[in-house]
Structures are given as C-alpha cells and as structure tokens.
Backbone as CSV, one residue per row, in Angstrom:
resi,resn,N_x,N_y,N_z,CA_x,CA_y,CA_z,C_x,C_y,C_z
1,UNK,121.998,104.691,62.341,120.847,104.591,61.476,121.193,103.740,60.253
2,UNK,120.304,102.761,59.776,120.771,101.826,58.465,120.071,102.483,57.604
3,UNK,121.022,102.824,56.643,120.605,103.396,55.149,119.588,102.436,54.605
4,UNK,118.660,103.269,53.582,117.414,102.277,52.698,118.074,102.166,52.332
5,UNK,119.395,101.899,51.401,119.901,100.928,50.210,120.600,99.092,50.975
6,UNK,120.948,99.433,52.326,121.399,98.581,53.491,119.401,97.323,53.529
7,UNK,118.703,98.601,54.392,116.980,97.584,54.002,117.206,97.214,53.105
8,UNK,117.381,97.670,51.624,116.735,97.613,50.652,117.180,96.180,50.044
9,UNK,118.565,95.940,50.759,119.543,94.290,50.179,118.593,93.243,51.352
10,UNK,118.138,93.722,52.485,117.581,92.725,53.514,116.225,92.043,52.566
11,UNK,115.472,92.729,51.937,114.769,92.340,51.468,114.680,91.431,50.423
12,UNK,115.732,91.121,50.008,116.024,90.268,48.689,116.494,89.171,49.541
13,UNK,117.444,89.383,50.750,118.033,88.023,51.554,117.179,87.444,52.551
14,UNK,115.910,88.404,52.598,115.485,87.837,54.115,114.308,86.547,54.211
15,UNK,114.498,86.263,52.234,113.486,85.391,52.299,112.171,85.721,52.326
16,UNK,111.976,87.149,52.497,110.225,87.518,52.477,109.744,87.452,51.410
17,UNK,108.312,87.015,51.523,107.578,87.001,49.701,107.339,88.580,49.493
18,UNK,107.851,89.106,48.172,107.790,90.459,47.817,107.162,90.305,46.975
19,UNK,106.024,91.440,46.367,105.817,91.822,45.294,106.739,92.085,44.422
20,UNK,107.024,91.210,43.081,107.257,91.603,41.858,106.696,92.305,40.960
21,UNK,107.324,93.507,40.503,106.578,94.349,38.503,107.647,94.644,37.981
22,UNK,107.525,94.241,36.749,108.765,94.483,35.407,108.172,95.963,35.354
23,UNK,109.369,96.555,35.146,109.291,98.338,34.879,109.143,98.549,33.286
24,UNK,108.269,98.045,32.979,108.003,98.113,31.508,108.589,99.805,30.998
25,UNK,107.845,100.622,31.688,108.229,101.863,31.089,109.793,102.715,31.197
26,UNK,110.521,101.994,32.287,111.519,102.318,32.451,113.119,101.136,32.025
27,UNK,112.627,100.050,31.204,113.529,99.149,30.801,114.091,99.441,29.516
28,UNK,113.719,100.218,28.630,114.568,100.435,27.730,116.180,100.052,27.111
29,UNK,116.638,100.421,28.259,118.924,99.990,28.022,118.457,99.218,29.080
30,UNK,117.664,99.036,29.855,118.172,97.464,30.744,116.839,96.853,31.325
31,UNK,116.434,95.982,31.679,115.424,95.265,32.147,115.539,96.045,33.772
32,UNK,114.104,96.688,34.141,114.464,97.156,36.030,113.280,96.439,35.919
33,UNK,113.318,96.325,37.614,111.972,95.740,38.795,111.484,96.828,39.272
34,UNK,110.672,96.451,39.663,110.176,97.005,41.253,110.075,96.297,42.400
35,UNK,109.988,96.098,43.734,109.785,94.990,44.429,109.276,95.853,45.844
36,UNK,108.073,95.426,45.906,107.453,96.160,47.171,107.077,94.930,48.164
37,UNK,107.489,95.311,49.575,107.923,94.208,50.713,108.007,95.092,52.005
38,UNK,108.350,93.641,52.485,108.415,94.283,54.332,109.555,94.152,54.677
39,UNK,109.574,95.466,55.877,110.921,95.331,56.533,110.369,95.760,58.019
40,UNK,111.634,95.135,58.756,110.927,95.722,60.153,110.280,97.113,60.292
41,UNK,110.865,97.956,59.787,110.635,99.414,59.910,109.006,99.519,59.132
42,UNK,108.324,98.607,58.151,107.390,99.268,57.513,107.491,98.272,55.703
43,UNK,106.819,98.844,54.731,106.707,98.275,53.687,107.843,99.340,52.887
44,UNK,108.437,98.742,51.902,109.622,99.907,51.572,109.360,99.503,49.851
45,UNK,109.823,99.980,49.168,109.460,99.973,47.606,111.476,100.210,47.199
46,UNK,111.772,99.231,46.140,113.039,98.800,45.650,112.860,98.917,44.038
47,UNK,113.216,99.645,43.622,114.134,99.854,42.155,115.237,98.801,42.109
48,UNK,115.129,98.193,40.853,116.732,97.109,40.541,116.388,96.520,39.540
49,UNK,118.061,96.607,38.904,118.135,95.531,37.481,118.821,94.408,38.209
50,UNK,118.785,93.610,37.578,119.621,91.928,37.686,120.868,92.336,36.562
51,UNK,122.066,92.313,37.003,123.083,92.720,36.625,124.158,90.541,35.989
52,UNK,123.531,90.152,36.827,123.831,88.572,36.332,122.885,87.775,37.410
53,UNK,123.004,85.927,36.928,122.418,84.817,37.838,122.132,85.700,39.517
54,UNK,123.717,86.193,39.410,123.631,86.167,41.462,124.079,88.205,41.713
55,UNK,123.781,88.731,40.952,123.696,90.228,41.160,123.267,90.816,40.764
56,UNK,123.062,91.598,41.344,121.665,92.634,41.556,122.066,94.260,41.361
57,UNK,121.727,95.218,40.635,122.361,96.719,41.329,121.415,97.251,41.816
58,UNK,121.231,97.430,42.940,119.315,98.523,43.294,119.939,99.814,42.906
59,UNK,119.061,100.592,42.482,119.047,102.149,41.706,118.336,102.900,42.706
60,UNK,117.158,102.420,43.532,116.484,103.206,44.729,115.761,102.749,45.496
61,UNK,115.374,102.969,46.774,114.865,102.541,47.352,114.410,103.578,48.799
62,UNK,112.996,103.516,48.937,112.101,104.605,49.618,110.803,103.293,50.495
63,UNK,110.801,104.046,50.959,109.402,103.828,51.986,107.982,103.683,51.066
64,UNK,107.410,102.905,50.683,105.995,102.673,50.174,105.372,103.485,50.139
65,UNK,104.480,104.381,49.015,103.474,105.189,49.437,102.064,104.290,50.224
66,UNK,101.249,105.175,50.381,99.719,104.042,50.375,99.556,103.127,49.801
67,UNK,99.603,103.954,48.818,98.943,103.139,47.318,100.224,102.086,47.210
68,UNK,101.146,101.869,46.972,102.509,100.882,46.705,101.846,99.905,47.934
69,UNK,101.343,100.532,49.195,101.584,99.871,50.489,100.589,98.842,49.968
70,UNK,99.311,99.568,49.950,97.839,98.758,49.107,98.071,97.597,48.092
71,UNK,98.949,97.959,47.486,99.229,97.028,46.140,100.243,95.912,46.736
72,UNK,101.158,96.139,47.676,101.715,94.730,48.762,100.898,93.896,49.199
73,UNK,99.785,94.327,50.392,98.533,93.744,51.285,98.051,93.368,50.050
74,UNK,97.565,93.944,49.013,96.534,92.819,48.079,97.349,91.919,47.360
75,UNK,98.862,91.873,46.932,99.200,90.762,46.686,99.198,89.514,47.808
76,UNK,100.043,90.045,49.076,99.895,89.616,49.950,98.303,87.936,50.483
77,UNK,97.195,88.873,50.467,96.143,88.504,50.529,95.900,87.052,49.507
78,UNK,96.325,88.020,48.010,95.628,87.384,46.884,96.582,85.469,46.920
79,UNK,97.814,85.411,47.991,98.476,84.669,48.021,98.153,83.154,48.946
80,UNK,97.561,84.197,49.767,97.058,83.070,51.122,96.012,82.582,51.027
C-alpha cells in the first residue's frame, strides 16, 4: 500500500495542474499551502511549506472532502 505522504510528493512531480491557497490562517512562523489535485486513486488535499527554491516539507496529506473535491473541478473548469 503507498502511504498519502508517498501520493502526496506524486503530486507536486507529476506535473498535474493543482489547485493552489496560501493558508493565511495557519502561516504565522511559516508561510503553508494547500494544494488540492489528482491522483490515480481520487482528488487528495496536501498541507506544505516551501522550506527553499527546490524543497518542500508536506505536514499532511488526506483524501479531499466534497467540498475540497468541488473547489478542484471548479478551478479545474474555471481553467479550460
């Protein structure tokens, strides 16, 4: 079985267009993301700061609710 933190790096390498949001409420000591995207398995939702240019630390990473899923498809959409 591949761990979500294993997805959770595919998604940053695999070249897919992800939803970006600055974690305004949770950046305080450090600038985090969010990044909601696809993976084979489904749409998955990624926690992460940019640690430098070329690294990354993800903090979490889970399966999309609806609503996260909803807010992918309408970026998605709003793109094409």
């Amino acid at each position: 079985m591949v761990s979500c933190f294993t997805e959770a790096k595919e998604l940053f390498t695999s070249k897919v267009d992800f939803l970006e949001i600055y974690d305004d409420a949770n950046s305080q000591q450090e600038d985090r993301y969010v990044a909601i995207g696809p993976l084979r398995r489904g749409i998955i939702l990624v926690v992460y700061t940019e640690r430098s240019e070329n690294t990354m630390r993800i903090l979490s990473a889970r399966s999309a609710t609806k609503r996260e899923t909803e807010l992918y498809r309408q970026y998605t959409k709003e793109r094409s």
